[in-house]
C-alpha positions in Angstrom: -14.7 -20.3 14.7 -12.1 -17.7 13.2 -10.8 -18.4 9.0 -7.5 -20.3 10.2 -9.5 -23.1 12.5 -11.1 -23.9 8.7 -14.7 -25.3 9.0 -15.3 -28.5 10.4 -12.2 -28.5 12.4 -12.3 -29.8 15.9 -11.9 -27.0 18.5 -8.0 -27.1 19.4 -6.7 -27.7 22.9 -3.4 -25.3 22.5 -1.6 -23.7 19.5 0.3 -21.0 19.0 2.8 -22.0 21.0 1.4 -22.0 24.3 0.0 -25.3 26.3 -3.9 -24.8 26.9 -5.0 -25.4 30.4 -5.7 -28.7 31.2 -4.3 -30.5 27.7 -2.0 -33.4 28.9 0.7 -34.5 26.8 0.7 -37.5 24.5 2.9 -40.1 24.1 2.6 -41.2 20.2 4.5 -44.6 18.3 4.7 -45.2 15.3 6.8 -48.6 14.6 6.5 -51.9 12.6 8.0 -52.8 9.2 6.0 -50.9 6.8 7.3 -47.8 5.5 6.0 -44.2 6.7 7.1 -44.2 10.4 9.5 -40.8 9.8 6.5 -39.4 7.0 3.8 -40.0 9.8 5.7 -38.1 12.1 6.8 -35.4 10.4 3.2 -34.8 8.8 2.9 -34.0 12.8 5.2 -31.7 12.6 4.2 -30.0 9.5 0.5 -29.7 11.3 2.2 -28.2 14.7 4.1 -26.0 12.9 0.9 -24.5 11.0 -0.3 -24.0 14.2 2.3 -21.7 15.5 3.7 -24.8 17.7 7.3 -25.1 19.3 8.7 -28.4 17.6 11.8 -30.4 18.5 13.2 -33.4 15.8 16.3 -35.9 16.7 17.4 -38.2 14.3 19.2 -41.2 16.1 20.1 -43.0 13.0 19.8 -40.8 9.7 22.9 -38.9 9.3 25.5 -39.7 6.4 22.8 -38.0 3.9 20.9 -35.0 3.1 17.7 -35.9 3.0 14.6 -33.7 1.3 12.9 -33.9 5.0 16.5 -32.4 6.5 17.0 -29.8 3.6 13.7 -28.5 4.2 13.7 -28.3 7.5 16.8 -25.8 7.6 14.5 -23.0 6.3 11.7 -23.6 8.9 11.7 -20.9 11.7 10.1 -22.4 15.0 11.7 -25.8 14.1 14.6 -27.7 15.6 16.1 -30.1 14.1 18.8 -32.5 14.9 20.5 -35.1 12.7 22.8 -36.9 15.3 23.0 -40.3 14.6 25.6 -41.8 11.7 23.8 -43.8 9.1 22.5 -47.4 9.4 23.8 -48.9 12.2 23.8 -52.3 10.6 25.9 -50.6 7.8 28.6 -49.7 10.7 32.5 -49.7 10.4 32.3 -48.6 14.5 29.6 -49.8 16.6 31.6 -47.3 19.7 31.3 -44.1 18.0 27.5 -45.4 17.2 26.9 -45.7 20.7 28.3 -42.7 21.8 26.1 -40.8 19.0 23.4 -42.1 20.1 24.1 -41.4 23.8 24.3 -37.8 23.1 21.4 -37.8 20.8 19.2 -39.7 23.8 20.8 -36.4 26.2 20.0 -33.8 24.1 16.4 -35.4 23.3 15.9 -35.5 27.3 16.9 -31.9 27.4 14.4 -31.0 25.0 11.4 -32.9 26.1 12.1 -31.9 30.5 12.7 -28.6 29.1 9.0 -28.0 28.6 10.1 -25.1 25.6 9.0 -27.6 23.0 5.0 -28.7 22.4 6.1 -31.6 20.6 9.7 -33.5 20.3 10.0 -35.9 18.0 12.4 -39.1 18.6 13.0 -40.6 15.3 14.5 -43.8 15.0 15.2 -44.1 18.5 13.7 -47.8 19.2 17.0 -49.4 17.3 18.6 -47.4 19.7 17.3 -48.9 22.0 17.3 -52.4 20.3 20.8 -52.8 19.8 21.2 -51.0 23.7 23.1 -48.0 23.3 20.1 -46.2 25.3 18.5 -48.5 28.1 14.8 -48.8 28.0 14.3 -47.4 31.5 16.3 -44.4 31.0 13.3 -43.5 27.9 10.3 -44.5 29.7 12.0 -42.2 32.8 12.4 -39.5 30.6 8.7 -39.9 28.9 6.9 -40.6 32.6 8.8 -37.1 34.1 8.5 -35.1 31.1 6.1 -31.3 31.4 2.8 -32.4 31.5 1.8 -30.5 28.3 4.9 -32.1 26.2 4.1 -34.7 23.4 6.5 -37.0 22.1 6.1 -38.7 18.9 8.9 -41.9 18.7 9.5 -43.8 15.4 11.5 -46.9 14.8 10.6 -50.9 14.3 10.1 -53.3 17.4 8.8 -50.3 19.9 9.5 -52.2 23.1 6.4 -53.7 25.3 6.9 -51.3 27.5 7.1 -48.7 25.5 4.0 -49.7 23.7 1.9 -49.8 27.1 3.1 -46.5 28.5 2.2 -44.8 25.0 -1.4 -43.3 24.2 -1.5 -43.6 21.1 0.3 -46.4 18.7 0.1 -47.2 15.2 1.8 -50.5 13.7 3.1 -49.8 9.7 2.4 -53.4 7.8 3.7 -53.7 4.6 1.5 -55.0 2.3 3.3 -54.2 -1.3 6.4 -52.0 -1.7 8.4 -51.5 -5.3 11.6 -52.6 -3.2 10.1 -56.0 -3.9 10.2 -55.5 -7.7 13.9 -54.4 -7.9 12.6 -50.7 -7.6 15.6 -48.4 -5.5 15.0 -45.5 -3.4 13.9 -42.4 -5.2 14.0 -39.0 -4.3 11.1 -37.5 -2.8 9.3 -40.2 -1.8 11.9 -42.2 0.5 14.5 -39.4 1.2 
């Protein structure tokens, strides 16, 4: 075990940017109402990244704001990232020009994960994309079921479909138990954006 696997780590399957033979792709949800969907996933990314991993990101709904996660990510080599969608759909003035954001966000994420260039893409947000149906269900789990076999894809968002859920190998439900929102507390820099 060489100074960069650290002791006590588990032997890796790939890294460095190449798939290892035999390591199969995961599908990974994160979704529910508690907070830390998008931190969850990125702390993926930030791990992949350490380990000299090809990452994709597509935001489907963040987009009206700068956000620390976006800032940072501009000065990451190896990283794509792409901030497609236009701010809360709920908050919309144009549910068309929604839809047609999230259309080509759902293309380009497609691209990215048959492209088989990427280890991991990340699909944040998507599943209210696919709630209020801007991107139809089957046209995901197609893309996920016919993706490189070495590809992981990590999707974020509240009320992950059923079917999404059972096709996915790993999922993890976020349950708020207490959050400062409750108390009055607003968003604050750092730790929500």
């Amino acid at each position: 075990m060489s100074a960069e696997q650290g002791a006590g780590a588990p032997a890796a399957e790939g890294g460095a940017g190449a798939p290892a033979a035999g390591r199969r792709g995961l599908v990974i949800v994160y979704t529910g109402h508690g907070k830390g969907k998008t931190t969850a996933a990125l702390g993926m990314v930030f791990r992949a990244l350490g380990r000299g991993m090809r990452v994709a990101v597509v935001q489907f709904i963040k987009g009206k704001w700068k956000t620390g996660e976006r800032l940072f990510a501009e000065t990451l080599p190896g990283l794509t990232f792409l901030v497609m969608g236009r701010g809360f759909t709920w908050e919309s003035d144009d549910l068309s020009r929604d839809k047609a954001a999230a259309r080509a966000a759902f293309q380009e994420a497609a691209a990215l994960i048959g492209g088989g260039e990427q280890d991991i893409v990340v699909l944040d947000e998507i599943t209210y994309a696919l709630h209020y149906g801007f991107i139809a269900e089957d046209e995901l789990l197609a893309a996920l079921r016919g993706r490189p076999a070495h590809v992981h894809v990590v999707i974020t968002g509240r009320n992950a479909p059923d079917a999404l859920v059972a096709l996915a190998d790993l999922v993890t439900e976020m349950r708020s138990v207490k959050h400062p929102f409750e108390q009055g507390a607003k968003a604050q820099i750092g730790v929500d954006f």
